[in-house]
C-alpha positions as CSV (number, residue, x, y, z in Angstrom):
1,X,0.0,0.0,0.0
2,X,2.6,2.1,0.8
3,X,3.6,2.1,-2.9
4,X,0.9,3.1,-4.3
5,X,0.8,6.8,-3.6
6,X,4.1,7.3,-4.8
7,X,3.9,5.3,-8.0
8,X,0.0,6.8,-8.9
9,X,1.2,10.1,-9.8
10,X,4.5,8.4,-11.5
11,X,2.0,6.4,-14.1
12,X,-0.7,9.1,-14.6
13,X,2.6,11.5,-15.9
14,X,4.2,8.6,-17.9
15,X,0.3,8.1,-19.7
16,X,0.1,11.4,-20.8
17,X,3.6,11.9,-22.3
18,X,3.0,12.4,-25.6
19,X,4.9,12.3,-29.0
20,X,4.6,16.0,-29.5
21,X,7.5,16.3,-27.0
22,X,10.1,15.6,-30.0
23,X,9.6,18.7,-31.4
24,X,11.9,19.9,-27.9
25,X,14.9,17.6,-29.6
26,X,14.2,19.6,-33.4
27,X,14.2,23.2,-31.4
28,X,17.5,22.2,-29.7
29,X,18.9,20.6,-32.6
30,X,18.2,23.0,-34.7
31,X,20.0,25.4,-32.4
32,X,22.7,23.3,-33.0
33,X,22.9,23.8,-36.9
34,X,22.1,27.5,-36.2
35,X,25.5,28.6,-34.1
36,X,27.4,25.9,-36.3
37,X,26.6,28.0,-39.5
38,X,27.5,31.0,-37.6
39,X,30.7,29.8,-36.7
40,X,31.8,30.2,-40.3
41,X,29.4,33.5,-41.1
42,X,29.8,35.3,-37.9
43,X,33.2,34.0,-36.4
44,X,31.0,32.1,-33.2
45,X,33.1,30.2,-31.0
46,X,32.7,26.9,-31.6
47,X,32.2,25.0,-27.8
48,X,28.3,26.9,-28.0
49,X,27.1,24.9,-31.2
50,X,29.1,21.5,-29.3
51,X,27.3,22.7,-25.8
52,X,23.9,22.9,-27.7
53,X,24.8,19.4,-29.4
54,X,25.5,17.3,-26.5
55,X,22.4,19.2,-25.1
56,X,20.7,18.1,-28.2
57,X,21.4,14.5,-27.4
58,X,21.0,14.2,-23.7
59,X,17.6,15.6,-24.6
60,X,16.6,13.5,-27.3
61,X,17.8,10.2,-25.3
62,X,15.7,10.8,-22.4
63,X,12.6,12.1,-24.3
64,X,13.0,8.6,-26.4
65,X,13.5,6.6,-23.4
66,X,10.6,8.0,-21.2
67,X,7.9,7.3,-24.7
68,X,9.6,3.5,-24.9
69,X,8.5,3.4,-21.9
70,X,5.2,4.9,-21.9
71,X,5.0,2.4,-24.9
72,X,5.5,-0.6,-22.9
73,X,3.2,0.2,-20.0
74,X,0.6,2.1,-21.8
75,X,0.3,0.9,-25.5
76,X,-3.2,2.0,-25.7
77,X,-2.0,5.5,-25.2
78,X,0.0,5.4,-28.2
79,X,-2.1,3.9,-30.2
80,X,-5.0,7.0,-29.5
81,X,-2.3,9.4,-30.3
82,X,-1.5,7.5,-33.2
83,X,-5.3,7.6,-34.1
84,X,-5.8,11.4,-32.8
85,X,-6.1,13.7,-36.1
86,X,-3.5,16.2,-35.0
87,X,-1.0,14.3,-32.9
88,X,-0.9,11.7,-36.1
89,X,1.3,14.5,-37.7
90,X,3.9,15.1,-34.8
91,X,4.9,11.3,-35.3
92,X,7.6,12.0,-37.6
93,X,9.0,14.7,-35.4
94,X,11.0,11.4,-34.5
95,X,12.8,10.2,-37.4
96,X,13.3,13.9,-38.3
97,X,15.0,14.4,-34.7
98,X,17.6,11.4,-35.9
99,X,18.3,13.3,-39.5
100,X,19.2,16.4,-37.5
101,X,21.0,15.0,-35.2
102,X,22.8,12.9,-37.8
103,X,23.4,16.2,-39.8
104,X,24.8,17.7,-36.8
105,X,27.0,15.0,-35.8
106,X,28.7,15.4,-39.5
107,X,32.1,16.9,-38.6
108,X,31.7,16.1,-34.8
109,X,31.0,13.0,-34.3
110,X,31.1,10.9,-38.0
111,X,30.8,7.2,-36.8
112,X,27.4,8.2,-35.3
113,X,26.4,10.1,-38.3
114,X,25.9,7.6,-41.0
115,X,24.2,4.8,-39.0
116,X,21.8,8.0,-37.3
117,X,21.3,9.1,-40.6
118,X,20.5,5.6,-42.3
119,X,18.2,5.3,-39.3
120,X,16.5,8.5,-39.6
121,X,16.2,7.9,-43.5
122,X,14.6,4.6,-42.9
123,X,12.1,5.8,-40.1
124,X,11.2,9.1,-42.1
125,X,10.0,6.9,-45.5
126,X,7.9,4.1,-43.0
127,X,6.0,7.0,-41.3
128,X,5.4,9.4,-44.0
129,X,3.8,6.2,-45.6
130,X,2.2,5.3,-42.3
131,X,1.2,9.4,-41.7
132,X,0.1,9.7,-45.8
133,X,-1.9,6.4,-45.6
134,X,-3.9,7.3,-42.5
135,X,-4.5,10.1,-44.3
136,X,-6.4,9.1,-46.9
137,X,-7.3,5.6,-45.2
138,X,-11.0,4.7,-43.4
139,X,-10.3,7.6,-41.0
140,X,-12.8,11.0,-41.3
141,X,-10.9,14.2,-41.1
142,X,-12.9,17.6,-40.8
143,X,-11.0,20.9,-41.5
144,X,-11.0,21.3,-37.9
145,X,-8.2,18.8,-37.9
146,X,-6.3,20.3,-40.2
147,X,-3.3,22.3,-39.3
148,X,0.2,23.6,-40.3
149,X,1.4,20.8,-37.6
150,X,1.1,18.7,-40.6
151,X,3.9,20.3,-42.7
152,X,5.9,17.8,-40.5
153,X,6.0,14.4,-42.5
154,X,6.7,16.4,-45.5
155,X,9.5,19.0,-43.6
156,X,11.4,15.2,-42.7
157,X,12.0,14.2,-46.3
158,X,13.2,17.5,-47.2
159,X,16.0,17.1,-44.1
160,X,17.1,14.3,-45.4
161,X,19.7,15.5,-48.5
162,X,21.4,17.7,-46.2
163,X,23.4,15.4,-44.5
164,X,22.5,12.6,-47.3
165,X,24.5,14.3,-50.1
166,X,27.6,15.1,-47.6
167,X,27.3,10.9,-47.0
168,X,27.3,10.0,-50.3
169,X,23.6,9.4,-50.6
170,X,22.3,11.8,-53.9
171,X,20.3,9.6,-56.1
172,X,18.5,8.6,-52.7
173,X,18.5,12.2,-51.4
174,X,16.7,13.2,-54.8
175,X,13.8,11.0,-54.0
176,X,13.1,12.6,-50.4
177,X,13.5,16.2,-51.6
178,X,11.1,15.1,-54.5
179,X,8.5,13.5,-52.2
180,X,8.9,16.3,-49.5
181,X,8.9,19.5,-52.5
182,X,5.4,18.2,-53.7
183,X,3.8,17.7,-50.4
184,X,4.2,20.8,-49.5
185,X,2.8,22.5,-52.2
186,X,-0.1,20.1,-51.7
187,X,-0.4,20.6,-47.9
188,X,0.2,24.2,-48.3
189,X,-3.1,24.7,-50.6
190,X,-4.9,23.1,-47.9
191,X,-3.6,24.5,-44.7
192,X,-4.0,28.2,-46.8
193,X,-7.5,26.9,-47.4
194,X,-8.4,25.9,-43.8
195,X,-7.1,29.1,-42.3
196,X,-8.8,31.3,-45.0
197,X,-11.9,29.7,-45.3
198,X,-12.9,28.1,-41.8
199,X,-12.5,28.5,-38.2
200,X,-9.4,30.2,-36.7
201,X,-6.8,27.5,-34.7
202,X,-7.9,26.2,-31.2
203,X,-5.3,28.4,-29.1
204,X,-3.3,25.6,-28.3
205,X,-2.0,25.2,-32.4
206,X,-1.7,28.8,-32.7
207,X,2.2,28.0,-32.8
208,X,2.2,25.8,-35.8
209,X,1.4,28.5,-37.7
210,X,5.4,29.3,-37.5
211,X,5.7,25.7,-39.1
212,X,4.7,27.7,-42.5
213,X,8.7,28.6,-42.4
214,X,10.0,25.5,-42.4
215,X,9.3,23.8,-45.9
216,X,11.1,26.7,-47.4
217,X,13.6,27.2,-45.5
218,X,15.1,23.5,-45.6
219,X,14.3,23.1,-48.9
220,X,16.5,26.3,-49.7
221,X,19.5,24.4,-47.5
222,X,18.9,21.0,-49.1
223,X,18.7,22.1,-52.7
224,X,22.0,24.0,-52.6
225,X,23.4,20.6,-50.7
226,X,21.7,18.8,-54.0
227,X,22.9,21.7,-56.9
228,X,26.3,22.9,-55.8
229,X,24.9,26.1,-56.0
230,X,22.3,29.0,-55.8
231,X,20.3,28.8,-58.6
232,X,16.9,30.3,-59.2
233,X,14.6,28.2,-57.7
234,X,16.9,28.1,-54.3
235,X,16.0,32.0,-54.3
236,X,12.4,31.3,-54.7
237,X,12.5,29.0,-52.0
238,X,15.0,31.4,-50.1
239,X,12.5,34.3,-50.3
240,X,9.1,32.6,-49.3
241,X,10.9,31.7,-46.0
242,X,11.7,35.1,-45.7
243,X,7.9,36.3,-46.7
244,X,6.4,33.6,-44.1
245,X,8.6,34.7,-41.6
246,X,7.6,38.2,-42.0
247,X,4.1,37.1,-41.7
248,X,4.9,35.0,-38.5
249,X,6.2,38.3,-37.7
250,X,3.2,40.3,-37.2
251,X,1.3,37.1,-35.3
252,X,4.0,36.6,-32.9
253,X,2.8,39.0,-30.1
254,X,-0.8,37.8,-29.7
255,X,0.8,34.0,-29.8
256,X,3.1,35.0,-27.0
257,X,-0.1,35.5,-24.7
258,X,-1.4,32.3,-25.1
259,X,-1.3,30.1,-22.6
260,X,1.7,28.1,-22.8
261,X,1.7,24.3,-24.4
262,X,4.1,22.2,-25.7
263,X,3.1,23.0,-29.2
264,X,4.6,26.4,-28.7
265,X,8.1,25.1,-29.3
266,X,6.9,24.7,-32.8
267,X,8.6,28.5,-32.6
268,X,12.1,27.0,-32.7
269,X,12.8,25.0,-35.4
270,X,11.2,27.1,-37.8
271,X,13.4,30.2,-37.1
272,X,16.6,27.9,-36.7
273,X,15.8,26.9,-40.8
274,X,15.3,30.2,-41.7
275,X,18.6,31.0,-40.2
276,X,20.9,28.7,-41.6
277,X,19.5,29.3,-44.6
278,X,20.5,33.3,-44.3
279,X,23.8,32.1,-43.3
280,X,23.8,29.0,-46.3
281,X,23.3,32.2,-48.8
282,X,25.8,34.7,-46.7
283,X,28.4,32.0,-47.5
284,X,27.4,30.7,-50.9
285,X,26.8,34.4,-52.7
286,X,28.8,36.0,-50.4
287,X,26.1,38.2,-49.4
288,X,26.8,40.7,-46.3
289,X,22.5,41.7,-46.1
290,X,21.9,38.0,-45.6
291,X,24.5,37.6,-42.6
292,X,23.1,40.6,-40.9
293,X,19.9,38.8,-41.5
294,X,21.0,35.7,-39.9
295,X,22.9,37.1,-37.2
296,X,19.2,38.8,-36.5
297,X,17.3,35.7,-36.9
298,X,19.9,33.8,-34.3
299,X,19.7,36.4,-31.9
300,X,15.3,36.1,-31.9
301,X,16.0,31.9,-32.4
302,X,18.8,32.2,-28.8
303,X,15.8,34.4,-27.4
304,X,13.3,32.1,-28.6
305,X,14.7,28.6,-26.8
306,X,15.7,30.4,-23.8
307,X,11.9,31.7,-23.4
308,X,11.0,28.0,-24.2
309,X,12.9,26.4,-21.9
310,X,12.1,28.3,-19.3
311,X,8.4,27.8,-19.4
312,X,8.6,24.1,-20.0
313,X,10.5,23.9,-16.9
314,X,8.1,26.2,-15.1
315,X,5.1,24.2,-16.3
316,X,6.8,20.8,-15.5
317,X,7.2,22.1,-11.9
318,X,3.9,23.6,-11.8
319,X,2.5,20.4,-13.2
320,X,0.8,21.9,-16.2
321,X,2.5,18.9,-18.7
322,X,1.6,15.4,-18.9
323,X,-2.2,15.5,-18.0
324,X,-5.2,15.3,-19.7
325,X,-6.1,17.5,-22.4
């Protein structure tokens, strides 16, 4: 009996973890990338991109080994989420925490690269097939459910040739950037659609709208990894990043007073694309506007995880995390 008190609370938390905690491990990742690229653009020391690495994966091990678990003892749990309309598309937040991770690691740490990579890449195609398929299976979806939150599977494959080129990997990098390019102009018809035409986001997926940064901005970084070079389309993609960020922009301040959720740190990852790929261009066309530009963007994106971080911690102490929604 005496157990039981002590071990209540322990379950109930362990229940309600839920998959949308991965995006933490993409925020911090992408930190990662972000002071790495400024290294060579803005002369950073390089011990604060290995500082937010290590952080990276510290993070990402204990947030995988806390959902194995939550796995093992409550398998119906996953399975809802897995069912749930919305937290179906934060599944691949996984395998795209491996590519970053693995993309990361290039440099740093190369004998986990590959094999993180490889796993990543595998992972990535089984759930966008899994995500895609449930999609357009049995399941009902109303607009309602519909949200930028689903940029995700398609913002994995176009991860994937950034690291895959460096490894070797082209022929199979050009598949993902294909599959994740055409997705997105897909998914962005219909999220445009949804937030046009219907009902404004519940609060709590007011962040994702920040996820309408992403697509761009990777595929910017990964088609310059696939070319060689800045070509024309890289610029197109270059520059909707910048317009979508501008429009985040203005809808930043009424986000910031929402309540805070774990969604919110769909902020992070977002701004760390949009700032590697200012620094990608800085570097590549030698371009001094598009330094300053990411030396401003990884100022917000330090700002941005800091403010993050803090409130996650708050709210994990407050117990405002892990219970039902």
């Amino acid at each position: 009996m005496s157990d039981a008190p002590a071990t209540a609370p322990v379950e109930n938390w362990l229940e309600y973890f839920h998959v949308t905690f991965f995006a933490i491990v993409m925020g911090l990742a992408g930190l990662t990338l972000a002071l790495h690229a400024g290294e060579a653009a803005l002369g950073l020391p390089a011990f604060l991109s290995a500082a937010a690495y290590y952080a990276s994966v510290a993070v990402f091990l204990v947030i995988a080994l806390v959902y194995a678990a939550k796995g093992l003892r409550h398998r119906a749990a996953v399975v809802a989420e897995w069912r749930h309309p919305v937290k179906l598309a934060f599944f691949p937040a996984i395998s795209i925490s491996l590519l970053l991770l693995a993309t990361a690691s290039l440099g740093r740490a190369d004998a986990v690269a590959e094999p993180l990579w490889l796993l990543g890449a595998g992972l990535q195609t089984v759930l966008t097939l899994a995500v895609v398929t449930g999609w357009i299976g049995n399941r009902s979806f109303l607009h309602g459910h519909l949200s930028p939150a689903w940029f995700i599977p398609a913002v994995g494959n176009v991860i994937v040739p950034i690291a895959g080129v460096q490894l070797g990997y082209e022929a199979l990098s050009w598949y993902f950037m294909s599959v994740g390019l055409v997705f997105w102009i897909v998914l962005l018809t219909l999220v445009f659609n949804r937030l046009v035409f219907h009902d404004p986001l519940p609060g709590r997926l007011q962040p994702t709208l920040v996820i309408l940064i992403a697509p761009p901005a990777v595929g910017f970084v990964a088609w310059v990894r696939l070319m060689g070079e800045v070509d024309a389309f890289a610029l197109i993609l270059l520059n909707a990043a910048y317009f979508f960020t501008l429009l985040v922009a203005v809808q930043l301040p009424r986000i910031a007073r929402l309540p805070f959720a774990l969604s919110f740190w769909a902020l992070s990852f977002p701004f760390a694309a949009v700032t590697i790929a200012s620094f990608v261009q800085a570097g590549t066309g030698e371009s001094a506007a598009h330094r300053m530009i990411g030396a401003g963007l990884l100022a917000v994106l330090v700002l941005i995880i800091a403010a993050l971080v803090l409130r996650t911690l708050k709210a994990i102490v407050a117990g405002d995390i892990c219970k039902p929604e």
